[in-house]
C-alpha positions, 0 to 999 in steps of 0.5 A: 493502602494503595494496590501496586500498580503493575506496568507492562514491561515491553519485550525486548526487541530480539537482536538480528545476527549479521550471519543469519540475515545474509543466510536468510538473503542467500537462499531468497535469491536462490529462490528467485532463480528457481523461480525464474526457471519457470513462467510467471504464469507457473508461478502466480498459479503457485502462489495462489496455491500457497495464498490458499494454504495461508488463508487456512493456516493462519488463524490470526489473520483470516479471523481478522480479515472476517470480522473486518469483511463483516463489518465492512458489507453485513449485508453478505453472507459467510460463503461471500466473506470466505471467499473474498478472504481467500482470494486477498490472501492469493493476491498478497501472494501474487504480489511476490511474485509480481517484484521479481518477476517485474524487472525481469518482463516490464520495459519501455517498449513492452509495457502495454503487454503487461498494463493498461490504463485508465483516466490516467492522462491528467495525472500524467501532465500535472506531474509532467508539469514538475510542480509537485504532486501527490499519489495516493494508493492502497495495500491493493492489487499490484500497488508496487507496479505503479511507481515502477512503470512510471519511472521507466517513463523518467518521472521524477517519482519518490516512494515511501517504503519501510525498510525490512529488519534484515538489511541485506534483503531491503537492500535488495529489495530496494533495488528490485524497486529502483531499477526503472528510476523510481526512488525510495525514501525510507518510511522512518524520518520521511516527513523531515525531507517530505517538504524538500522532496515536493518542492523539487517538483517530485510526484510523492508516492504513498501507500496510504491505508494503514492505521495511524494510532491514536494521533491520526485523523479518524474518518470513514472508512468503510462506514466506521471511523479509521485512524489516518495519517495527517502528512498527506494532507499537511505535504497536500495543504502546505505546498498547494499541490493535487492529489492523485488516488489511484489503483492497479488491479490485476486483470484475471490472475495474470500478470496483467494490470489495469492501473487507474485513477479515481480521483484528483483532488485540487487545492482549489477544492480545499481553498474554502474548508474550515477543516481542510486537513479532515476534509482532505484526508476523507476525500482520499479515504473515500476514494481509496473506498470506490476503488477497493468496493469495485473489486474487494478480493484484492484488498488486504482485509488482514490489515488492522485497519481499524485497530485504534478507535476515536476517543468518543468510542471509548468514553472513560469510566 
């Protein structure tokens, strides 16, 4: 007689109550305007505080980014891999403080207050030239900054972003994003309108170093392979356009950021691959890699990165 074989029923996802999400958005702004009270100053110095508390206090995530520190640099030791993990933690904090307080400092004639950068003049004319072109960056820095300060300046610039649970602060937050001219699409059913959005000659903005599960493209990462998604690359290979990986790097806790780019990948470059989809997605993988090694406190090591494993990792029984 065959043992009942037990499925693991999946939760039910909890259902948002209209009144509790536009309460939960009425005292977010509340918050903001206390906080815009005091300089940003005060506030990153208050956030750092608050990344500190995290790091301490939130068992799941600092296990998590210590055995990804580990794996990633085993030649370091546990007061390198606590402190990198600490400051990660600050960083995201930072980051919070940066989206509000962004539109309220940054303008067209005072951006080079607040940013500087560098080897960013080709990607400037390639997308310039509206032929369509792609940037890559991470979950690093002031990622949100860069698709801001490049809409000031009236590039036709799309990011892709997922929308939170409680419809009232996206809204909100998506405006605090579109106020310099970038667009939002919204991550779920972006690749249906990816093709369209390139052919108009857009810059296409992704955040591209969160694990795909078990369909993505594994490449290194890192020296171990990590699940990557295939529609940079396909968006990439099928319309003949370059790819852009870039970087904003706070500079000394301020806010102030260096925004570079490391890399230009050109068709050209893949024309003659055998797998130029793998080859494509590794190249970008491997310069997101340069960017984070160049400073890995502002990465966000608390990721599942490297949740999913190649099939080769897991041989069956």
């Amino acid at each position: 007689m065959k043992s009942p074989v037990f499925v693991k029923q999946k939760k039910p996802k909890r259902k948002h109550s209209v009144v509790f999400d536009w309460f939960a958005y009425f005292w977010l702004r509340v918050l903001v305007a206390i906080l815009r009270l005091f300089s940003v100053e005060s506030n990153l110095r208050f956030a750092r505080f608050l990344g500190r508390l995290m790091w301490k206090h939130y068992t799941k995530g600092r296990q998590r980014a210590l055995e990804n520190l580990k794996a990633s640099y085993p030649e370091k030791g546990e007061k390198w891999y606590d402190e990198v993990g600490r400051k990660s933690c600050e960083s995201i904090a930072m980051l919070a403080v940066d989206m509000f307080f962004t539109p309220k400092l940054v303008r067209k004639d005072n951006w080079r207050q607040y940013s500087r950068f560098k080897n960013t003049e080709r990607a400037k004319w390639l997308s310039k030239e509206g032929k369509g072109l792609i940037f890559v960056g991470a979950h690093y820095g002031n990622f949100e900054i860069i698709g801001y300060i490049i809409g000031l300046f009236g590039f036709n610039i799309y990011s892709i972003a997922r929308p939170l649970d409680n419809p009232f602060i996206s809204r909100y937050l998506y405006g605090v994003r579109e106020r310099a001219g970038q667009k939002i699409i919204d991550k779920k059913g972006a690749a249906e309108i990816f093709d369209k959005v390139a052919s108009t000659g857009a810059t296409l903005c992704f955040v591209a170093d969160q694990d795909a599960g078990p369909k993505g493209i594994f490449v290194d990462f890192f020296g171990r392979k990590a699940s990557t998604y295939k529609s940079i690359g396909l968006l990439a290979i099928t319309n003949n356009i370059p790819i852009v990986i870039g970087y904003s790097r706070r500079i000394d806790n301020h806010f102030f950021f260096e925004i570079g780019v490391t890399r230009i990948i050109y068709p050209s470059e893949w024309a003659d691959k055998d797998d130029a989809l793998r080859w494509v997605t590794a190249e970008y993988t491997k310069a997101i890699e340069a960017f984070v090694r160049e400073d890995p406190t502002q990465y966000w090591w608390i990721h599942r990165r490297w949740k999913h494993r190649p099939k080769e990792e897991n041989p069956k029984s």
